[in-house]
Each structure stands twice: as C-alpha cells, then as structure tokens.
N, C-alpha and C positions, 0 to 999 in steps of 0.2 A: 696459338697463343702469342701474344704480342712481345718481347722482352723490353723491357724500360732501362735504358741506360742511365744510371748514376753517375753524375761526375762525385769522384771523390776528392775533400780537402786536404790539402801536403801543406806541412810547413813549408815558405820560400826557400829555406837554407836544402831540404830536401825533392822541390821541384828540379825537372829534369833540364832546365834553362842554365841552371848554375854549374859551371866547374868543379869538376872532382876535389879542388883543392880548397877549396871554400866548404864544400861539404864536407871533408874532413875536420875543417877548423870546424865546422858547425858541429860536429859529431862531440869536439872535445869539448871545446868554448861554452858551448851551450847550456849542458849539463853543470860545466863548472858556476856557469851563471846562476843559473837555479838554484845551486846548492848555497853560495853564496848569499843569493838573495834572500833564500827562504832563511838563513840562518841570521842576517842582518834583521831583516822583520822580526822573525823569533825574538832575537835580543832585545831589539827594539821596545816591542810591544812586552816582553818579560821587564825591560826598565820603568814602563810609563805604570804597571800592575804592581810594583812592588815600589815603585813612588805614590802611586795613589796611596796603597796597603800604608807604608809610612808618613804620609800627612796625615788621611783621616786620624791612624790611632795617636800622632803627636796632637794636632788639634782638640783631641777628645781628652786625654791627659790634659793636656795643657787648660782648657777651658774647665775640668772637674776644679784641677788648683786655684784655676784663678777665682771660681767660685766660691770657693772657702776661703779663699783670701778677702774676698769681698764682703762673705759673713762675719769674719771677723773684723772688718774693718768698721764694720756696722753694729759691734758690741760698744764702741764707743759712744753711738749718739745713744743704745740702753744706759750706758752708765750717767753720763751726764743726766740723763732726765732721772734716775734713781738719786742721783746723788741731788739735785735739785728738789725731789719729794723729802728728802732726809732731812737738807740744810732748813728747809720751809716750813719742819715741824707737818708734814702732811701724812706721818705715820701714828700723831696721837688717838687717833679716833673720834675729833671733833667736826661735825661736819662744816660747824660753823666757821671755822680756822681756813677753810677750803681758799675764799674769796680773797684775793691782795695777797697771798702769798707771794706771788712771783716778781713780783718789781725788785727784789734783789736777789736777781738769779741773774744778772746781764752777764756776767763774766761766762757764766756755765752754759746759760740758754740763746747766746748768739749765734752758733754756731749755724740754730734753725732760722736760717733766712725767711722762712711764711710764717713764722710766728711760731708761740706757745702758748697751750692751754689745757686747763683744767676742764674735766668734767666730774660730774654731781655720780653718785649712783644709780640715776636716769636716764643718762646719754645727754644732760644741759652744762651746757658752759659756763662756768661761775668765775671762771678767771683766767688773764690773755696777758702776753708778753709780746712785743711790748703793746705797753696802754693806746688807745684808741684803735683797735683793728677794728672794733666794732661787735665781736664774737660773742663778746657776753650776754646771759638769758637768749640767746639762739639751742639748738639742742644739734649734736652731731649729725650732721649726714648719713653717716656709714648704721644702718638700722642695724639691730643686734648685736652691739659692738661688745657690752656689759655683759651681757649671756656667754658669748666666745671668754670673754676672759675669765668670769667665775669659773668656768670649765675649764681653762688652760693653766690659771696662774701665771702664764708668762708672754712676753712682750709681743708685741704682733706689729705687721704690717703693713699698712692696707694698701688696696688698690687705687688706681688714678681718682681721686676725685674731683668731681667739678660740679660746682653748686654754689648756688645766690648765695650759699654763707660766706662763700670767700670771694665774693665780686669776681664769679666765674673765670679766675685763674684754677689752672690745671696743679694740685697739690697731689702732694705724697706724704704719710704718715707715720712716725713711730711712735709707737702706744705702748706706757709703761704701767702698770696696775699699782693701784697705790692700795697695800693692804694692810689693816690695822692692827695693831698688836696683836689682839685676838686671834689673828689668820682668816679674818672677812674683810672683802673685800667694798671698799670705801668710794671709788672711784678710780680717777685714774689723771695720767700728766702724758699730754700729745704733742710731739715736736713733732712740726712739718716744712717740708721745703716745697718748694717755688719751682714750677717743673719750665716756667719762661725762662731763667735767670741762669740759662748753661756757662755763663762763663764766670759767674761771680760766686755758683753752688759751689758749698764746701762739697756736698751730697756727689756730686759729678768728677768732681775732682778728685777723691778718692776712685772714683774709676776709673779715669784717665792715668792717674800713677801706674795702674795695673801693666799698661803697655803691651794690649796681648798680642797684637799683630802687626807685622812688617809688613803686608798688603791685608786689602781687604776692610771687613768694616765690623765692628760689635755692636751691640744693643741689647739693653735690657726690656723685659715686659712684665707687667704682672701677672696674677694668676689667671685675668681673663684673656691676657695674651693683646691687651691695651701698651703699647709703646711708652718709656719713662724715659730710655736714654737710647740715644745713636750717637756712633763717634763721628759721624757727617756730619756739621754742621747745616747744609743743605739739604741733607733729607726730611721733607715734606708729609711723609705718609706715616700717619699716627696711627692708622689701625692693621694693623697685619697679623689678627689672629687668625685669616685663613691661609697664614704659608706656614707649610708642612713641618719645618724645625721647631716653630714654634706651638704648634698644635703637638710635638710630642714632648716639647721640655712642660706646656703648660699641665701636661698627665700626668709629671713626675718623671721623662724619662730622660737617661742621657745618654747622648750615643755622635756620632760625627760619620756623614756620606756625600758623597755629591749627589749636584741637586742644581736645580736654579734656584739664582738668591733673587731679590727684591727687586734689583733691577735687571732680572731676566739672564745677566752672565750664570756661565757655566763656575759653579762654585762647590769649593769643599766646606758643607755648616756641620757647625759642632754647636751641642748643644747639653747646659747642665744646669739643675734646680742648685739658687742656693739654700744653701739648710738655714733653717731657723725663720726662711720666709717663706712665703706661696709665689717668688718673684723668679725667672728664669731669664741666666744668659746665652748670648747665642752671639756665635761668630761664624763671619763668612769668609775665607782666604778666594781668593781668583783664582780659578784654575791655571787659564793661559800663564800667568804669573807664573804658576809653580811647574808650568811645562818649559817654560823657559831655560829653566836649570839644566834641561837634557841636550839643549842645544849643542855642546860642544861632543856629547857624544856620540849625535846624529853626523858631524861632521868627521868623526871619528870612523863612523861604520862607515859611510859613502869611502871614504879615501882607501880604507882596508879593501873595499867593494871594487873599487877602481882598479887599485893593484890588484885585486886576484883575478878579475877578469884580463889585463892589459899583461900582462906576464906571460901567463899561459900560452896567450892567443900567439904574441909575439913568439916565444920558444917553438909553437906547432908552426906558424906559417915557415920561420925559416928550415923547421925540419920537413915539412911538405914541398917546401920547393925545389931541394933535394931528392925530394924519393919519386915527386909525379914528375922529374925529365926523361924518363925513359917512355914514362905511357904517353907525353906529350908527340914524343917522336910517333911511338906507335898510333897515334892517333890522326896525326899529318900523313902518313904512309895509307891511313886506311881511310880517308877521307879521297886520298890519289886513287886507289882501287873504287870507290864507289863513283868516281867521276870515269872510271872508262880503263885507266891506267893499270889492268892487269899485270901480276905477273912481281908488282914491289916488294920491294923487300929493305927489312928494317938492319939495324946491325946491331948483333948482341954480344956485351959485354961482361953480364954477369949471370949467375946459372939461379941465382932466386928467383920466383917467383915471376917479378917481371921478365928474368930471361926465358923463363919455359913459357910464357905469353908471348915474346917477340918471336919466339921459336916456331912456337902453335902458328900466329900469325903467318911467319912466311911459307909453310906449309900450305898453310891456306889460299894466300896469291898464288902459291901456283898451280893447286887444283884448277882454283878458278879460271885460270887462265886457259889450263887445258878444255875445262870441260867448258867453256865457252866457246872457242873454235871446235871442238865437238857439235855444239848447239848450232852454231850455224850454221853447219855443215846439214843436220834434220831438221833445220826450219827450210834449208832453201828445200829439201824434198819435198819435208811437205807440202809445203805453198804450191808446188807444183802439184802434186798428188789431189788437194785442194782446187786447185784453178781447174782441172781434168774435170773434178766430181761436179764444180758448181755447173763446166758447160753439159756436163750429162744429164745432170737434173734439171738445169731450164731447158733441155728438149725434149726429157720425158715430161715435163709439164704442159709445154706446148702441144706435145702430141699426143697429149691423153686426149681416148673419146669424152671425159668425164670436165664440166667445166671445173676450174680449180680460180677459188678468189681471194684474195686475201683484203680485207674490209678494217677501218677505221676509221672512227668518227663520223660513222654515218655516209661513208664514201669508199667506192673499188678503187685501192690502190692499185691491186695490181690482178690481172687477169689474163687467162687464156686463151688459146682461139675455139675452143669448144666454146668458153662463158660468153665470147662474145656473138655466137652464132646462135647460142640460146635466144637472148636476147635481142638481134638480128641487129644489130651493131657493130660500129668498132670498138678497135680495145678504148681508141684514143677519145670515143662519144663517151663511151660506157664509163669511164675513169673523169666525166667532167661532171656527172651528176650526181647528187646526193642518192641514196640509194631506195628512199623513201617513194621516187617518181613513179618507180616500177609498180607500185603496191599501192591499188586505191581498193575504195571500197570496202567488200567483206575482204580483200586483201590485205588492207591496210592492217586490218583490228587481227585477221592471223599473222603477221607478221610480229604485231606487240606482244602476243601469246608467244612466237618462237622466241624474241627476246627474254622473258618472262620464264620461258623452260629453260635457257643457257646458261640464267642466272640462277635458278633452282635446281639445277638437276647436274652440278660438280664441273660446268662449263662443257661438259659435251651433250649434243645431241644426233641421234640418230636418224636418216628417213622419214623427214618433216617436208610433208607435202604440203601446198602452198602455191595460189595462183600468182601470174605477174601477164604484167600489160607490156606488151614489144613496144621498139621504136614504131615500130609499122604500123601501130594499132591492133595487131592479134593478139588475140588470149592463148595462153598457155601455161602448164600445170606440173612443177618441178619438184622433185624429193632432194629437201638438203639435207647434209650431214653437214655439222660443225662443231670447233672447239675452239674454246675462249683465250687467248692469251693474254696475262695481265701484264701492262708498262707501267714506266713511270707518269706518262700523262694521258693514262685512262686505258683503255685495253684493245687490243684486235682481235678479228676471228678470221679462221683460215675454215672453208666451206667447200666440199666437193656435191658439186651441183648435177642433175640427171634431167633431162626431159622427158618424163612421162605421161604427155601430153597424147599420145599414139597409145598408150596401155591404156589408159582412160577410158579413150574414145573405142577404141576396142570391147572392153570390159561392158561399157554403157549399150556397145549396139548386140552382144551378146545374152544383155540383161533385156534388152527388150526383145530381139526374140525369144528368148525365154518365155517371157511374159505372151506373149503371142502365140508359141506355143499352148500355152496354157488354157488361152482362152478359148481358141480353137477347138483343145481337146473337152473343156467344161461348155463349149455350144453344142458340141457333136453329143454329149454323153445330154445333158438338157431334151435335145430334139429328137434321140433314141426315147427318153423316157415318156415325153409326149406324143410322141407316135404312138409306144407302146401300151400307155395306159390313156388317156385320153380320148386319142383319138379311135384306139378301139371299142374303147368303151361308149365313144358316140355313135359309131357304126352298128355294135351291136344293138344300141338305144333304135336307132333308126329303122333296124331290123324287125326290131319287135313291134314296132308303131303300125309299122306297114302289113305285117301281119295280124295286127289287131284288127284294121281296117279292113280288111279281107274278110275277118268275121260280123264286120259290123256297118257292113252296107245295107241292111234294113233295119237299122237300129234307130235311134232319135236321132231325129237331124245335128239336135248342139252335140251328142258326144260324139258324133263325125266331125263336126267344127274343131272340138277340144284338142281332138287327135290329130288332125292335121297342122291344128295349130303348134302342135307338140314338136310335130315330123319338121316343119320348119323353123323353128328354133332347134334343136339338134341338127338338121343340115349344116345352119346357118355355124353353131358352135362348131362343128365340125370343119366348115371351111376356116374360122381363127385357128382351129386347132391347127390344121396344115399351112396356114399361114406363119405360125408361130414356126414349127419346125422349118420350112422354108427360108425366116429372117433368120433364126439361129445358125444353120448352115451359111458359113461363107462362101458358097457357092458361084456368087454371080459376080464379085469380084474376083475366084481364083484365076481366071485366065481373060481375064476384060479390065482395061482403066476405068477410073469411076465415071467417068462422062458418058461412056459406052453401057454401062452397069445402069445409071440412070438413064437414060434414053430407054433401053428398054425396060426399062420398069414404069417409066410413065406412056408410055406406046402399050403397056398389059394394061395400068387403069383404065386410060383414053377407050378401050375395046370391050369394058367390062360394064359402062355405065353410059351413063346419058353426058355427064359431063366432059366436056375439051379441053384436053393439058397439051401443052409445047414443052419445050425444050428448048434451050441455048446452052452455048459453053464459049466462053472467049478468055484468050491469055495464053502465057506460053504455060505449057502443062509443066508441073512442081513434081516432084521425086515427095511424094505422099509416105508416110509410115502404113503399117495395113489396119492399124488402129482408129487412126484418121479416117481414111477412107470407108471405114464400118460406121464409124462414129457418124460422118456426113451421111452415109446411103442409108444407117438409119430412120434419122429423121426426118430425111425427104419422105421417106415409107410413110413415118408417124403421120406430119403434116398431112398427106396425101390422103390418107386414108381418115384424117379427124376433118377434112373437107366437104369428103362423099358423106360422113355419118351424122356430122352435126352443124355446116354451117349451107349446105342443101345449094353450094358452086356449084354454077354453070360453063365457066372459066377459068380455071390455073395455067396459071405460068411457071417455069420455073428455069434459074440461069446459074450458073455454076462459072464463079469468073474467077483466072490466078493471077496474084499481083505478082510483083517480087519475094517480098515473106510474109505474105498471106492469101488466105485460100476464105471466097466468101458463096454462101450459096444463101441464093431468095428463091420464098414460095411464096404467089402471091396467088387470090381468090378474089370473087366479087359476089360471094355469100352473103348471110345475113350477120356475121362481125357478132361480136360478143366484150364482155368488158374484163382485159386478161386480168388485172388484180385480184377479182373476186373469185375468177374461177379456178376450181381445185381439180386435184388430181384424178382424172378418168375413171368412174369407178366401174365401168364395164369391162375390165380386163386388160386395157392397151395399157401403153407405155404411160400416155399422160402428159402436159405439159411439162410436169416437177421431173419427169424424165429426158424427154429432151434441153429441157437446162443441166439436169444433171450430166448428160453424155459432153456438152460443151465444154462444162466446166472441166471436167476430167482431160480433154485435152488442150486448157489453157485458152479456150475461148471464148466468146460470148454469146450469146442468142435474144436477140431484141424482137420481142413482138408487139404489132402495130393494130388496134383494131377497137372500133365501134360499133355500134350497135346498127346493124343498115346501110354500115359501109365498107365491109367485107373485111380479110384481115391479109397481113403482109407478116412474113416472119423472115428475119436475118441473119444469119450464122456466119462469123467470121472466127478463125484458128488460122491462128499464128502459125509461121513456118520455121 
C-alpha cells in the first residue's frame, strides 16, 4: 500500500522558520487580537442594528404624525368649500340656485389654484370659479362620483386626473357634498389644484411646511399609487406604483424598512395613509447618510483596537527578551555540537527550568562526545572487518563453478569467470553487449516468458531453462535462477547460471536409445508372431496341398491345375512371410555398416532373378543413428523389390553417397515407370509408396520420386545429419 504524504497548513507565527520569541508574542498577541477584534465587530455591527432598529421606528412615528398633520391640514380646503356652499345659499334645496352661485366666493375659493365647481346631481357642471374655465355643461370625469358620496356623506378625494375637461393639466380634487335641508343629497362644490403649479400651490405648500426630512426625499401618491407630490424638484418619474413602499401604503399599510428607493440608493422608507383620504405618504432617508453618524465611533473602536493590540505586544516582547537569553545561549552552544564541536558546554545560572535544560544539555555534550570516540573506534573495525568480507566474497564469486550475473537495463554489469566461459567470452565482451544478442529465435520469445515470470511470480525465479547462442556461434542450454532487485531507476536482477547443455545431450541420447530399444524389442516380438502363426500356417497349407495332389494324380486335369496353382501361391506367401520376419529382424545391420548391409542385399536380389543391380557408396562414411540406418535399408529393400514385381527392370542401380550433414541414397530402374501421383498404397501386402514416404518423414527427410510411363523410375532419399 502506497502512503500519501499530506503537507499540513501552520499558521506563519507557528511555522518552524520563526524564533521562539516571536511565537511567544504570537501565542499572546494573537488571541488578544481576536478577542479584540471580534469584540469591535460585535459592537460595531450591534451599533449599525440598533441604529437601523432606531431610524426605521422614528421614521415610521414620525411619518404616521406627519400624516395626520397633513389631514388636518386638508380640513381647511373641507371647510372653505362648506362654508362657500353655505354663504351661496346651495343648501336650500333649489336646483335651480345651483348655476352663478360662485362669483362671489373669491375671497374663500382662491385658495384652489385649478379652479372651482359645481356639479348638478348627474356628475354635470353647472358652475365654475373663476368665470371662463370653460367647465360648464361638461360632466365630471371621475365616473361614480355621486354614488360614492350618497353612500359616504362625506368629503372625498380623488385621484390624479387628467382629461380634455381640464386642457389635459394633471388636477387634484376636493369634493364637498352639498346636502339639502332634508338630508339628500343635491349635488356637490369641487375645489381643485393644479398639480404643474409646485411652487405657487397653496395645496404643496402645506406640505413643504411639514419639513419631515433632514436628508432624503417625500412624496405623496394616490390611491392608485399615481405621484402628486415629490419634495425633488427634479424628479421626473410620475408613476411609481410599482416600488414596494408604495404598493404597501396604497393597501392601507404603514410600517418603515430599508429598501432601495426610486433612485436605486440604499434607503430607509417609511410609509403611512392619510386618514380621511385614499392618498399615501412615503418618505425615504439615505442610509449612507445615516451611517455616517457612526463614524466617530468606528474611529473610536480602531484606536481602543490599536492600543490593545500595541500594549500587550510591547509588554510580552520586552518580557520575552528577558526569559529566551538563556535558551539563546543554549542554542548557539548546540548549534557548536551539531557542527562537530563535541563536548560544549553552557553556563548555568539559575536552577528553573531553563537551568535544568542547560543542565540536561551539558550532560549531553558530553555523552556525546564520549560515545563518538567510541563510535570511531567500531567504525574503524568495522571497515576493516567489511574490507576482509568484501575481498572474500569477490573470490568466492569468481571461483564459483556456477556463473554469477548481475543484469541492468538490459546489460551484464557485472560477471564472473564461470558466466563468462558459459558464454565463451570475456568478462570485458560479455559486459559490452546488450544481453538480448544471446537469445534469438525460439530463444528470444523464452526469454520474454522468463522476463514475464520474474515479474509475476514475487521477483524470484527458479531453474528456467533457456537456450543462448555463444560468441563462437554454438548453441547451448542453461538453467537460471534469479531475483529481481527494485532501484530508483528501474530494477536489476542478480542470476546464478548452470550449463546444462551436457545433461541435455545426455538425457536425449539415452532417450533415443531407449527408443531403439524399444523398437528392436516390438520387431523381434512382430517376427516371433509371424514366424509362428503365418508362416506355420502356410507351411501347413503347403502340406496339405501336396498331399492332396498325391491323391489326385488321376483326377481332372483343371483340379491338378487348381491345386498347384494353390501350392504356389502359398509358397510364394510363405517366402513374404519369411521375408517379413527377416526385415523385422535387424539382423543385417547388427554387425555390418549400412553400405556393407546393402551391398549384400542387392548381390541376394542380383542372384535371385533375371534382373542386374550394382552398387556404389562414396563420401566419408557419417556416425548414422540405428534408426537411420533401418530407415535407409528399408527402402532400398521396398524399391528393390516394387522393381522385380511391378515395373518388370532389367537394370538397377543403386548409390549411397555422405555429404557433410547429409546422407542421400538413389535407386534407379529402366522399367516400365508409372505415374507416382495417382498411385496408392500397395495393396498386396508390402510397405507401399505412403510407407517409404512415411519412414522419410519420420527421420526428417525427404523422398522424391521421378517417373513416367515407359521411362523407368528414379527414387531419392536424402536425411539430414
């Protein structure tokens, strides 16, 4: 298993680069800092939460008052238009009195800068202040106006309007019900202002007195959250019924939070309905504004921040500078011991702590001191004890019978006089070549297998046999043993090597006679069986024939024919019979070379028939296996005898020639030839063609035969040596 090193992170003041005395102040300082800081933050941020908590709820006070101040300020234009219905006689219950009423209301009805006017119990205009607005026989704008008041009875509001009745100026309304003695309702008397006209409005000016804000900005809206007033002058944007203050004063609600205002600052809006109308104010203070106030106590905390850090530090370092002179020394003394300078010693002054450390210390230099002239004293033995081992071990490696290698990157670093006599080199050939040269072939691909096992099988291997090609050019067949050593730049193997090249060859010629034996003993047991049953059983056959014929000399001439014809063919079987056991007996090679073996075997056909064989032999005679040599003197038998039976030669030759490594023998005729492809396997009992190819192949040879029809046949046998 691998282990993965973690670097671990230190704070600087606690990395091991810094001074004892620094990490002390870091020890105290530190903490003090934190504590400090976190306690300035705390305050900090406990001041900006409970300045927020105290704006929003003054703003929210403060803007509910100013609201009601502003309702009440707006009971004035009710009374004025009451008192104008009063003075104009518009409570008798005449509808007709309605019209010209108001041309003397100026004192009372100037206040409404856009005018004033009657309406009819229809929602029509039947009379305007002052004369020429135009408004008369037009009908109100605001639909349902009459309906709202029958139901309320009292004064109402309305929202922004703007319409061709009033040459599309932006108007504002107060609507006063003008009810008949009876208690029904007559109509009604509307003072309106002029929503362009901010600096000349009385209507604006009563809002302006209010003075709610030292920063920041107010505005009123109506109930659709349509803009009437802003204390900007310059503010442009009339509809902002979709910012969030106002979307909740226009529901009725009043409450104050921060928020972005209108023009995107961070701000604290407050927000409150006046009563008696559907109209909401809303104010917005600047926050930065009101963080401003905390300023001095931000410089407040910093300076307390300052001093508690700057105090402390100051009191620790000069008490640290004080208490680490003693480990200072101690440390210069042990800085002298780790450069060589054994034996130092410190001088102690006081019995605290550091004095039982300067104590300990000197104690120490001077163990050290002794047990390093100790150490010297069993290094120099060693080394020697060492020098002794390594010359005994490089000459029991040199003089191992066993090659001993030690292998890297594909190359004999180092080797001995065995490895090199293996390979029939020097150390100093052997050490210049890659170690691949040795191994071709099917050597090559075993050697990728030994590689392949040293890496599968825990880096040893045992008795891995494995051919190599010499400097010289011989083959030869070595058992290695080896195991793998891993480096840092890749790995070596140290391998004791054996030539068993000589056990091989041994093993091999033990296995072939073996084999030979074997075959020996299964021709002999073969040629017992057809002795014993064959060929007695022809003899007896032959026996009987002849004794038939003995009764049957005055019989019909054809069954004398039959019988004779009988008695020769069983002769005849009987002479293969003893032929057979004859070639199964190796016989005629046990004490003759095969040139001798065949000579007389073709000197027995040559005497046996009509037909004339020779013989030749040339070449220096070859160290034959007994395999080989059966294998040859077979054939020639075969050939010899498929001459006399089927191609009806006058003439055989036959020559037996040895090259260097190879052995070739020709039998040639001037028969009547045959065509070899077509013809099969002898089915009268011999070997056959398919068997003298067979006996070839079996030792590595080949057998070419040559032959046409009318022009006799040649057959070629050549076996490698």
């Amino acid at each position: 298993m691998r282990t993965e090193n973690r670097r671990q992170f230190r704070w600087p003041i606690f990395n091991g680069n810094i001074g004892l005395r620094c990490k002390l102040i870091g020890w105290f300082v530190v903490p003090t800092i934190l504590i400090l800081v976190t306690v300035a933050v705390v305050n900090f941020f406990a001041y900006q939460t409970v300045t927020e908590d105290l704006v929003v709820e003054r703003d929210k006070d403060l803007l509910r008052l100013s609201a009601i101040q502003l309702s009440a300020s707006f009971e004035d234009y009710e009374i004025r238009l009451s008192d104008a219905a009063r003075d104009s006689g518009l409570l008798t219950g005449d509808s007709n009195l309605l019209s010209g009423t108001l041309s003397g209301q100026q004192g009372t009805l100037s206040v409404f800068d856009a005018g004033t006017v009657i309406l009819s119990r229809t929602g029509e205009i039947v009379d305007e202040f002052p004369n020429g607005l135009g408004l008369v026989g037009d009908f109100w704008p605001e639909s349902g106006l009459m309906t709202d008041l029958l139901r309320t009875d009292q004064p109402a509001y309305s929202d922004v309007l703007s319409s061709s009745v009033f040459q599309d100026d932006d108007v504002i309304a107060v609507i006063v019900p003008i009810i008949k003695t009876g208690g029904t309702l007559d109509g009604a008397i509307v003072g309106m202002f002029d929503l362009g006209e901010t600096t000349v409005s009385s209507f604006y000016a009563g809002i302006i007195r209010l003075r709610l804000q030292r920063s920041g900005s107010v505005y009123l809206v109506d109930s659709r959250g349509q803009l009437i007033f802003h204390s900007d002058p310059d503010f442009v944007e009339p509809k902002v019924a979709d910012h969030l203050p106002v979307q909740q004063v226009t529901a009725g609600k009043a409450d104050s939070f921060r928020t972005k205002g209108l023009n995107g600052d961070e701000v604290v809006a407050a927000f409150s309905p006046i009563p008696g109308t559907g109209w909401g104010l809303v104010s917005e203070e600047n926050w930065s504004a009101l963080a401003d106030e905390s300023t001095t106590f931000q410089r407040l905390l910093i300076g307390l921040l300052i001093l508690g850090v700057a105090l402390p530090a100051g009191i620790v370092a000069f008490g640290m500078r004080r208490l680490i002179r003693p480990l200072d020394e101690l440390n210069r003394a042990a800085n002298a011991v780790g450069g060589g300078e054994y034996g130092r010693q410190v001088e102690v002054t006081t019995s605290d702590e550091f004095g039982q450390l300067g104590s300990s210390f000197n104690q120490m230099s001077r163990d050290l001191k002794r047990s390093y002239e100790e150490l010297e004293t069993r290094v120099e033995e060693r080394t020697n004890e060492l020098r002794i081992a390594e010359l005994m071990n490089t000459r029991l490696i040199e003089n191992s019978p066993d090659g001993i290698v030690l292998a890297r990157h594909n190359r004999f670093r180092k080797v001995n006089n065995a490895a090199s006599y293996i390979f029939r080199t020097s150390k100093e050939e052997l050490e210049s070549h890659p170690l691949d040269e040795y191994f071709v072939g099917e050597d090559a691909t075993r050697l990728q297998e030994f590689r392949s096992l040293l890496e599968h099988s825990g880096d040893y291997v045992e008795h891995f046999e494995i051919g190599i090609t010499r400097d010289d050019g011989s083959h030869a067949i070595i058992s290695m043993t080896a195991r793998r050593q891993a480096e840092e730049d890749g790995f070596a193997v140290e391998m004791i090597l054996r030539d068993v090249t000589a056990r091989h060859e041994t093993e091999e010629e033990l296995f072939k006679q073996s084999r030979e034996l074997a075959v020996v003993d299964e021709r002999n047991r073969m040629s017992r069986e057809i002795h014993d049953t064959i060929a007695q059983g022809l003899t007896g056959v032959i026996l009987q024939l002849e004794a038939a014929g003995d009764f049957t000399k005055s019989a019909d001439p054809e069954l004398r024919l039959h019988l004779s014809r009988a008695q020769s063919l069983a002769r005849e079987s009987l002479t293969e019979a003893r032929r057979s056991v004859r070639n199964l007996s190796p016989g005629s090679l046990e004490s003759r070379s095969l040139g001798d073996a065949l000579l007389d075997e073709i000197k027995k056909f040559d005497s046996r028939g009509n037909e004339h064989a020779e013989f030749s032999e040339s070449g220096d005679r070859l160290d034959l296996s007994s395999e080989t040599e059966a294998a040859i003197f077979r054939i020639c038998q075969e050939a010899l005898m498929n001459a006399r039976k089927y191609a009806s030669a006058r003439n055989i030759s036959v020559s037996l020639t040895y090259d260097e490594n190879m052995v070739t023998l020709e039998i040639e005729d001037d028969g009547r030839g045959f065509e070899p492809t077509s013809t099969p396997t002898n089915k009268e009992g011999g070997f056959g063609l398919s068997n003298m190819r067979r006996r070839a192949q079996i030792e590595g040879g080949t057998l070419d035969i040559i032959s046409n029809h009318g022009e006799g046949t040649k057959i070629r046998l050549v076996i490698p040596v």
